[in-house]
N, C-alpha and C positions, 0 to 999 in steps of 0.2 A: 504494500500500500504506500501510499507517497503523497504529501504533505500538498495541500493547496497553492500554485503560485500566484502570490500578488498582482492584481491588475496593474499599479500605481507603481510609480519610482519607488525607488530604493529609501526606505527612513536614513534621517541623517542621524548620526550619532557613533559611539566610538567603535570601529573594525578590527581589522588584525593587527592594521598596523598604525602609528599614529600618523598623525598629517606629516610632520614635518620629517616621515622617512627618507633615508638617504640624505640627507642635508647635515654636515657637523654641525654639532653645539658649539655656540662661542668657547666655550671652557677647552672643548678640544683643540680647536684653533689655534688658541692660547697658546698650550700646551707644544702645539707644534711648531708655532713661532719661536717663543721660546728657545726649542731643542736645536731648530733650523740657526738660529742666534748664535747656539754654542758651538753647533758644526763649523758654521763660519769663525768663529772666533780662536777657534784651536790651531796653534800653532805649531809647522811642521817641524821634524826633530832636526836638532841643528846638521849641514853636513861638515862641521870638523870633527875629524876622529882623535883629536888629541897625538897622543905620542906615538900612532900604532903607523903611522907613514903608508897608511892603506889607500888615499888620495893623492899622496907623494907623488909625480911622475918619476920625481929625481929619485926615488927609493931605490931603481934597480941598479941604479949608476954609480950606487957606492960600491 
């Protein structure tokens, strides 16, 4: 047996999912700024190697 269909549209009111599906929250956003912030701001590791003359050209020439 199977349940009568509505003549009429669809009632408004709350479904599966809320209105503002697929859309971030500001708070995530945020959040993302943020990390994106720190990404940019990290500084890459120096390239002197100190005493190990591994950048040396002149190393092999001693």
């Amino acid at each position: 047996m199977s349940a009568p269909t509505p003549a009429g549209p669809e009632p408004e009111g709350p479904g599966l999912q809320p209105p503002a599906f697929g859309r971030p929250s500001p708070a995530l956003i945020a959040r993302a700024d943020r990390g994106y912030a720190r990404f940019l701001a990290a500084q890459a590791p120096d390239a002197d190697t100190g005493d190990h003359d591994q950048d040396d050209d002149t190393a092999g020439a001693r």
